[in-house]
C-alpha positions as CSV (number, residue, x, y, z in Angstrom):
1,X,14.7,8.3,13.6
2,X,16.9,6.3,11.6
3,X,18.9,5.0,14.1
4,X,15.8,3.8,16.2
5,X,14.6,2.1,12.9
6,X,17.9,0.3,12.4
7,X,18.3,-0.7,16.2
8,X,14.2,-2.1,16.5
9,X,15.3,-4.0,13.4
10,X,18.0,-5.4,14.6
11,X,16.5,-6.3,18.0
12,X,13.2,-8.1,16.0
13,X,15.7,-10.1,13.9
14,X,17.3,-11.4,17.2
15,X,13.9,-12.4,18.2
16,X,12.9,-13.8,15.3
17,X,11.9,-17.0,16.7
18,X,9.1,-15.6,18.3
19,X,5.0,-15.3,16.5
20,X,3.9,-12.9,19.5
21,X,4.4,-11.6,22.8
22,X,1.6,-12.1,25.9
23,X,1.0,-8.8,27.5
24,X,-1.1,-10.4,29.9
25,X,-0.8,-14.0,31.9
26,X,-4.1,-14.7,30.8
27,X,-3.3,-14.2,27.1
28,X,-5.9,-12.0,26.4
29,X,-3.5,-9.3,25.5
30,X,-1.0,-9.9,23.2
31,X,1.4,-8.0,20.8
32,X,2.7,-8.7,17.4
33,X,5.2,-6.1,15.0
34,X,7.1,-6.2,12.2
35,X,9.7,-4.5,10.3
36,X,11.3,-3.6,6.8
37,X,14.7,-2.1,6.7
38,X,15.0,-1.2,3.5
39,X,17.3,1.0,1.3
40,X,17.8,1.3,-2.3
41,X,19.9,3.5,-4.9
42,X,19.2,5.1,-8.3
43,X,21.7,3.8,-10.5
44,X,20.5,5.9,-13.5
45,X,17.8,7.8,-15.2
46,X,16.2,10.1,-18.1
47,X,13.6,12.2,-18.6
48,X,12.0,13.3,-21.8
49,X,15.1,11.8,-24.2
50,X,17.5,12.9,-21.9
51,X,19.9,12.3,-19.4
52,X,20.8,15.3,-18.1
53,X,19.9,15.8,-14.1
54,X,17.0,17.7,-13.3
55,X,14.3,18.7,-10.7
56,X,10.5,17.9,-10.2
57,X,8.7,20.0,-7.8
58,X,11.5,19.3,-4.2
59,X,13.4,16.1,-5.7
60,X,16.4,15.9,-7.8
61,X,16.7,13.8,-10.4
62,X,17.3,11.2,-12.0
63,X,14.8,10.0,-9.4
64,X,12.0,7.4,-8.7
65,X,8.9,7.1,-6.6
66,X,8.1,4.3,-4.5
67,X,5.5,4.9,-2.5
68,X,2.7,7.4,-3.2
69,X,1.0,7.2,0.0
70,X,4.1,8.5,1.8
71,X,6.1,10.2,-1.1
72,X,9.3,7.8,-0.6
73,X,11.2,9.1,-3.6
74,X,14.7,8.3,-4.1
75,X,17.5,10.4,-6.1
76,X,20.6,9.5,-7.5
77,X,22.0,12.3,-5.7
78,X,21.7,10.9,-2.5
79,X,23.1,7.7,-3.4
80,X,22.2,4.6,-1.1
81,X,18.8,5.6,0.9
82,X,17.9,4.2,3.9
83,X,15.2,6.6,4.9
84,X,12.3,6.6,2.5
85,X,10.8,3.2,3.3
86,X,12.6,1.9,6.5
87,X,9.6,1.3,9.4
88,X,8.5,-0.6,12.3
89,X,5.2,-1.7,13.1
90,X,3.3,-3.3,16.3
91,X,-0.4,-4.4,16.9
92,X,-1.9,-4.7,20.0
93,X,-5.1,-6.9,20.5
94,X,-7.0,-7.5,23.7
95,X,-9.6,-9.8,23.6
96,X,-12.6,-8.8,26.5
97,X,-14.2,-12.2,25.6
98,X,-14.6,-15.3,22.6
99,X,-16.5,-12.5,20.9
100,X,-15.5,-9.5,21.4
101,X,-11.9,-7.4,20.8
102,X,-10.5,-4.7,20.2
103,X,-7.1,-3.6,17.9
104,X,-4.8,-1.3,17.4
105,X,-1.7,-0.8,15.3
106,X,1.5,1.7,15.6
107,X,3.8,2.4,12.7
108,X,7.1,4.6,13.1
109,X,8.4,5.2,9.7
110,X,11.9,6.5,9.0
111,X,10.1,9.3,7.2
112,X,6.0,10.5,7.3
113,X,5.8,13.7,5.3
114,X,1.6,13.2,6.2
115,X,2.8,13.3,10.3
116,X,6.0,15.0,10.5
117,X,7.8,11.6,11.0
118,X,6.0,11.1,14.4
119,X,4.5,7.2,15.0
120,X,1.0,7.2,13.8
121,X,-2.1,5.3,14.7
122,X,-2.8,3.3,11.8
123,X,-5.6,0.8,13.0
124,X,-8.0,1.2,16.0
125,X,-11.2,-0.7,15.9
126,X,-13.2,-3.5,17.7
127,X,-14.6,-6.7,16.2
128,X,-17.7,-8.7,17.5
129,X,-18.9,-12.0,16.5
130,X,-22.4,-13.3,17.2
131,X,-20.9,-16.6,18.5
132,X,-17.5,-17.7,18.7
133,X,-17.8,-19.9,15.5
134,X,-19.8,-17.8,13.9
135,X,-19.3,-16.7,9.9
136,X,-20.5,-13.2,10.6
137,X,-17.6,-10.9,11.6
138,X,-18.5,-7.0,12.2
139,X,-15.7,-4.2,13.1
140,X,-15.9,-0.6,13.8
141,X,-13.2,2.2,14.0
142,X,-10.2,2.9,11.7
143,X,-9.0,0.6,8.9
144,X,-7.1,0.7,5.7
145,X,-8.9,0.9,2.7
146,X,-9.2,-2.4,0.6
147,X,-8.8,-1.2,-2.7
148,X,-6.3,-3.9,-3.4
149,X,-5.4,-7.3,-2.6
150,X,-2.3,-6.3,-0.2
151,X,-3.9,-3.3,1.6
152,X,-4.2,-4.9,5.0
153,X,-0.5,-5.5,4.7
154,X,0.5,-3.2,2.2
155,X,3.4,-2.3,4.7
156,X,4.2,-5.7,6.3
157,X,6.8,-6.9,3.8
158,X,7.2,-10.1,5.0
159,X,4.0,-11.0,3.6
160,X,4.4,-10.7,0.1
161,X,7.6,-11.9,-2.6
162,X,8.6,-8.0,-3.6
163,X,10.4,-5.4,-1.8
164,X,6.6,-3.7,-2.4
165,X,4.3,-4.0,-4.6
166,X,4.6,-2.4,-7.6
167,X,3.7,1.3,-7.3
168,X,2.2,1.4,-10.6
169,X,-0.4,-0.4,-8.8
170,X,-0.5,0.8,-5.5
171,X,-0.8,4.6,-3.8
172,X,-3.8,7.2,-3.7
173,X,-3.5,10.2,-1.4
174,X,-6.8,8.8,1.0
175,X,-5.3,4.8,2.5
176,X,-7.4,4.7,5.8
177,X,-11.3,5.1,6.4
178,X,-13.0,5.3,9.6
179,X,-16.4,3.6,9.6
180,X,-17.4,0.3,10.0
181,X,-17.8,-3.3,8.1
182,X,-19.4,-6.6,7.6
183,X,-18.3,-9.7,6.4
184,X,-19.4,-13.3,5.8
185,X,-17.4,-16.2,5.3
186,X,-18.9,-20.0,3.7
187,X,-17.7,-23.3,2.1
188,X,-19.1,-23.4,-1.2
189,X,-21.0,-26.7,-1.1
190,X,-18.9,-30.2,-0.6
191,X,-16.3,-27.9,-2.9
192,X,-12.7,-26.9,-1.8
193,X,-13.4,-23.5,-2.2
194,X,-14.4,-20.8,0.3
195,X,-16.1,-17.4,0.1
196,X,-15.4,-14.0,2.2
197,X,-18.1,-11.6,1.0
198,X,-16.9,-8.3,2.1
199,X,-18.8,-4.8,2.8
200,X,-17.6,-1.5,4.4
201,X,-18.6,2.0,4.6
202,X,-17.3,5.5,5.8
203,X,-14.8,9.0,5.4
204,X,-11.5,9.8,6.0
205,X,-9.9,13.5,5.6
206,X,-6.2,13.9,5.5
207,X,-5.2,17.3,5.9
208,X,-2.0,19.0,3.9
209,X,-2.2,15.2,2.2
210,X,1.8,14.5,1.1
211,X,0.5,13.2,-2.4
212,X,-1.3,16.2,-3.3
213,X,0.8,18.9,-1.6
214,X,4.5,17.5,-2.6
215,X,3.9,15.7,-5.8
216,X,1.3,18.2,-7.5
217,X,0.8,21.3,-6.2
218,X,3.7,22.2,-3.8
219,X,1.2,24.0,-1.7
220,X,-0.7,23.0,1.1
221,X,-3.6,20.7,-0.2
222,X,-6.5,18.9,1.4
223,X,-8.3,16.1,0.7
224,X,-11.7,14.1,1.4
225,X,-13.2,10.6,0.7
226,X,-17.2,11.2,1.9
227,X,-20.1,8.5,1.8
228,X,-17.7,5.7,1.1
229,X,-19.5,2.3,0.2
230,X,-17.7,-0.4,-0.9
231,X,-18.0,-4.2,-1.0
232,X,-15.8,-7.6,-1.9
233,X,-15.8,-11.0,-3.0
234,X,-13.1,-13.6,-2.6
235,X,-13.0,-16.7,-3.1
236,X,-10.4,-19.3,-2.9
237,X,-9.3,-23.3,-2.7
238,X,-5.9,-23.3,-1.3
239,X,-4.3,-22.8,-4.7
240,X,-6.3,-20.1,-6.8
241,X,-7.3,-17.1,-5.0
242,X,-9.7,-14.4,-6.8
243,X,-11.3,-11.1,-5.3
244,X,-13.3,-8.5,-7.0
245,X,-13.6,-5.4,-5.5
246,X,-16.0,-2.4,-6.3
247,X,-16.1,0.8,-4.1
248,X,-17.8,4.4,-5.0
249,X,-17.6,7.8,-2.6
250,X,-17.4,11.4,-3.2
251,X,-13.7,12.9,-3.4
252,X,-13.0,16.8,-2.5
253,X,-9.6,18.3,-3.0
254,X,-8.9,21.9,-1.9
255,X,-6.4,24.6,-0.7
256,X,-6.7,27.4,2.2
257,X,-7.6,30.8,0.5
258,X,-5.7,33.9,1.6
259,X,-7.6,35.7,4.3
260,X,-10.0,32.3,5.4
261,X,-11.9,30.1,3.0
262,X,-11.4,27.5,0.5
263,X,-10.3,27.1,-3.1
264,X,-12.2,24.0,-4.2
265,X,-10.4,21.8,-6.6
266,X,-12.0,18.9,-6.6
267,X,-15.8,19.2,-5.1
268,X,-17.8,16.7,-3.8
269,X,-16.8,14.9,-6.9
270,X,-18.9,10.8,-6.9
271,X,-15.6,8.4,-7.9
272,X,-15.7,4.7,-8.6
273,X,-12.5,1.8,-7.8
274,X,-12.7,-1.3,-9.4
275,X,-10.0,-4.3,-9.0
276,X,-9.9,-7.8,-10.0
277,X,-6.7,-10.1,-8.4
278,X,-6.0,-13.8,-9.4
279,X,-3.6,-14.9,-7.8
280,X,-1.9,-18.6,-7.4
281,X,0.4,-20.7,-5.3
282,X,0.9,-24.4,-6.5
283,X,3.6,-26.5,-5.6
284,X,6.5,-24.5,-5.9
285,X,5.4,-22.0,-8.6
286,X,3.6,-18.4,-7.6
287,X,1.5,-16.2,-9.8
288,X,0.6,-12.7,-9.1
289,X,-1.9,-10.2,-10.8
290,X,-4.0,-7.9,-10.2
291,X,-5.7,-5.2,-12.7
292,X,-7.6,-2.0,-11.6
293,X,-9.9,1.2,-12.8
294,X,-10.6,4.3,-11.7
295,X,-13.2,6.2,-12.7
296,X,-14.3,9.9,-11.6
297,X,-16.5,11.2,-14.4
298,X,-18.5,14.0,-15.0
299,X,-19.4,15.7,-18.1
300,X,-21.3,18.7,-17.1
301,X,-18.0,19.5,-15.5
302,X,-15.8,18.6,-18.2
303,X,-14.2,16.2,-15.6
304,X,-12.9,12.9,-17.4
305,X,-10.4,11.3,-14.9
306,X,-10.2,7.8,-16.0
307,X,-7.0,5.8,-14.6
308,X,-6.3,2.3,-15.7
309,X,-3.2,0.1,-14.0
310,X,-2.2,-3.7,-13.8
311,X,0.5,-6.1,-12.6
312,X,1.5,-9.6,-13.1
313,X,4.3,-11.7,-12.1
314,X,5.6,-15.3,-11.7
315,X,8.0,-16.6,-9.4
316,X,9.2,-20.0,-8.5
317,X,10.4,-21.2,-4.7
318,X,13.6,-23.3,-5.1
319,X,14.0,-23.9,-0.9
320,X,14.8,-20.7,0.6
321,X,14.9,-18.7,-2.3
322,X,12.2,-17.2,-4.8
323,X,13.1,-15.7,-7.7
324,X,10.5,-13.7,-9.5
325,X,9.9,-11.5,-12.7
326,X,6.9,-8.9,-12.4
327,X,5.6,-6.5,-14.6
328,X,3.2,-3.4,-14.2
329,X,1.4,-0.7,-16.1
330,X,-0.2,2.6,-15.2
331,X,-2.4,4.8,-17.5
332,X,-5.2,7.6,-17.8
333,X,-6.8,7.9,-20.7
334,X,-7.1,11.4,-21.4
335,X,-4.7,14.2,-22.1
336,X,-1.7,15.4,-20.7
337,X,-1.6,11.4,-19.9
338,X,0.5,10.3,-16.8
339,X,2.0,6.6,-17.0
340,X,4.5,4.1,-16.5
341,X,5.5,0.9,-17.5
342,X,7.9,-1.0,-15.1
343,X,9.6,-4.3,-15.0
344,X,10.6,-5.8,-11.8
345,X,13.3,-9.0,-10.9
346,X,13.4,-9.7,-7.4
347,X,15.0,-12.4,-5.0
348,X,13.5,-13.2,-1.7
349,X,15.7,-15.0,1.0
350,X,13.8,-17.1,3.4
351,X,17.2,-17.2,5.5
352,X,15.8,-17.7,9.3
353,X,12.0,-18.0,10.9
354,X,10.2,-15.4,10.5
355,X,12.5,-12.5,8.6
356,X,13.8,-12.2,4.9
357,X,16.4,-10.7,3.4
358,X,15.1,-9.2,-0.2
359,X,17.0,-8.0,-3.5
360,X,15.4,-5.9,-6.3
361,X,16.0,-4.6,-9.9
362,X,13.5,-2.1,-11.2
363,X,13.2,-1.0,-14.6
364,X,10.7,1.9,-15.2
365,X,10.3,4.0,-18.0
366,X,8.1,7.3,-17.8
367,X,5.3,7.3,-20.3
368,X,3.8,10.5,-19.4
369,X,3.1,13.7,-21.8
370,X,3.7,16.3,-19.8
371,X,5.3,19.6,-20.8
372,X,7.7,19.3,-17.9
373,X,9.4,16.5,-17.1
374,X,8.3,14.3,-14.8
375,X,9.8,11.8,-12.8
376,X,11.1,10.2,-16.1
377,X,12.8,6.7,-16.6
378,X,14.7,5.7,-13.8
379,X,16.9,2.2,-12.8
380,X,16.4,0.9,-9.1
381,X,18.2,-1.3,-7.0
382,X,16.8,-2.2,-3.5
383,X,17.0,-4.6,-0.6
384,X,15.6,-5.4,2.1
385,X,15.1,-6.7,5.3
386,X,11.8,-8.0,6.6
387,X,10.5,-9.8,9.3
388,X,7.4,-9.8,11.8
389,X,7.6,-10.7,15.5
């Protein structure tokens, strides 16, 4: 898988020219991809005052994780690591009319603990319009989750200034939903700003979930989003982009019990997101932030799960080149508390059409008080290539 990673990579950089490929003469069916070829190495780490090696759960350490969805952990062990985060994406759209289309979206990653590394079929739905310049927009089928400002691209690294986003920030075990969703786009009066008010609703179940299984409990664990209902506001003028976000469903975690059954963990368990990002791009300067709650309270249960995590960071273009300095933080608020704080420089390379080469310096240090130690403080340095076609 790694060498079919590298070699799509290398064959989307030699087209880089291109925004899309027609399927059909007609151009109702086209195709689109991207890529990230990414690797990055551990240069040092500590856990607990110390910085003697040592393991948590399958991972040797000094260690760092960069992507809860996935578990793309890397050790210092294994040196330079090319297969935690390395992927290749395509999107297929056919449009049956003005109206009405359908789309879908392939992802081989270099590793998918949650698939056993096999391509996976991370969108499939259909989108209508009323009319062909209307502001309604109405989809059904799979999607990601919005919970945060990069989730429809979370994994389309040309799109934002990072290697990826700060995982303080970004990763829960449930990323997809299959349902349906609204959404309603205006000018706000004879202003420069325009409004996307967005709603969705539905479930998603991910079975022997990576999160769960390989970073908690190291045995095969479940888990369920029901009754999702969410809704969005953004609003933007070209320069200042803001979206609030507010979503609520009922999360259920459990294991397979010897002889049949389950052993509930979490059960049917009503859970609130909240996120607020402001973003800005003006002139040359760019400003990034986003700040987010979670909320799954309940006292009859004793159940106080109350997480808390942020980013912000500002860059500035000079041509080709964006320099940037980011920070992130990551909290709950109860006891054993699980945290982070990290601090991020990265250099992106707008070196041809279409395809960046990234460089990043990580910084994290482990704020948890757990017993055991976790995946402690940890030094990072990645790059990247990225690129869409």
């Amino acid at each position: 898988m790694k060498k079919t990673i590298m070699a799509w990579a290398i064959a989307s950089l030699a087209a880089g020219s291109a925004a899309a490929i027609d399927l059909a003469e007609d151009g109702s069916l086209r195709l689109t991809g991207f890529y990230n070829l990414t690797a990055g190495k551990v240069l040092s780490g500590s856990a607990q005052g110390s910085s003697a090696p040592w393991s948590y759960q399958q991972w040797q350490c000094p260690c760092t994780m960069q992507g809860w969805e996935y578990t793309s952990v890397y050790q210092k062990s294994e040196g330079w690591q090319v297969d935690q985060e390395s992927l290749v994406g395509v999107q297929i759209k056919k449009e049956f009319s003005p109206t009405l289309s359908a789309t879908a979206q392939l992802v081989a990653r270099a590793r998918n603990p949650n698939h056993g590394s096999r391509p996976t079929l991370d969108w499939a739905y259909l989108t209508w319009q009323p009319s062909a310049d209307s502001a309604w927009t109405f989809q059904a089928g799979q999607f990601r989750i919005p919970l945060y400002y990069y989730s429809d691209y979370l994994y389309i690294g040309y799109a934002y200034p990072w290697v990826r986003p700060a995982p303080d920030v970004y990763g829960w075990p449930i990323y997809a939903y299959q349902g349906a969703n609204a959404s309603y786009r205006t000018q706000l009066g004879a202003s420069d700003w325009a409004a996307t008010f967005h709603v969705w609703g539905g479930e998603y179940t991910q079975k022997n979930d990576a999160y769960d299984t390989l970073i908690y409990y190291t045995t095969p664990t479940h888990e369920s989003w029901k009754n999702i209902v969410g809704g969005s506001v953004t609003a933007n003028n070209g320069v200042v982009d803001v979206r609030a976000m507010t979503m609520w469903y009922k999360a259920s975690t459990w294991q397979d019990a010897p002889g049949g059954g389950r052993t509930m963990l979490v059960d049917g368990q009503g859970t609130r997101i909240m996120g607020l990002s402001a973003n800005m791009d003006y002139k040359n300067w760019l400003i990034k932030s986003e700040v987010d709650r979670y909320e799954q309270v309940d006292a009859a249960k004793g159940i106080n799960n109350i997480y808390k995590y942020a980013l912000v960071g500002v860059g500035y273009q000079y041509g080709a080149w964006t320099p940037m300095v980011t920070f992130s933080r990551y909290r709950t608020v109860t006891e054993p508390i699980e945290g982070r704080n990290t601090q991020y420089l990265s250099l992106r390379w707008d070196f041809r059409k279409n395809t960046a080469l990234k460089l990043q310096y990580d910084v994290s240090k482990d704020k948890s008080h757990y017993s055991y130690p976790f995946f402690g403080d940890s030094k990072l340095l990645s790059v990247s290539l990225q690129g869409i076609f």
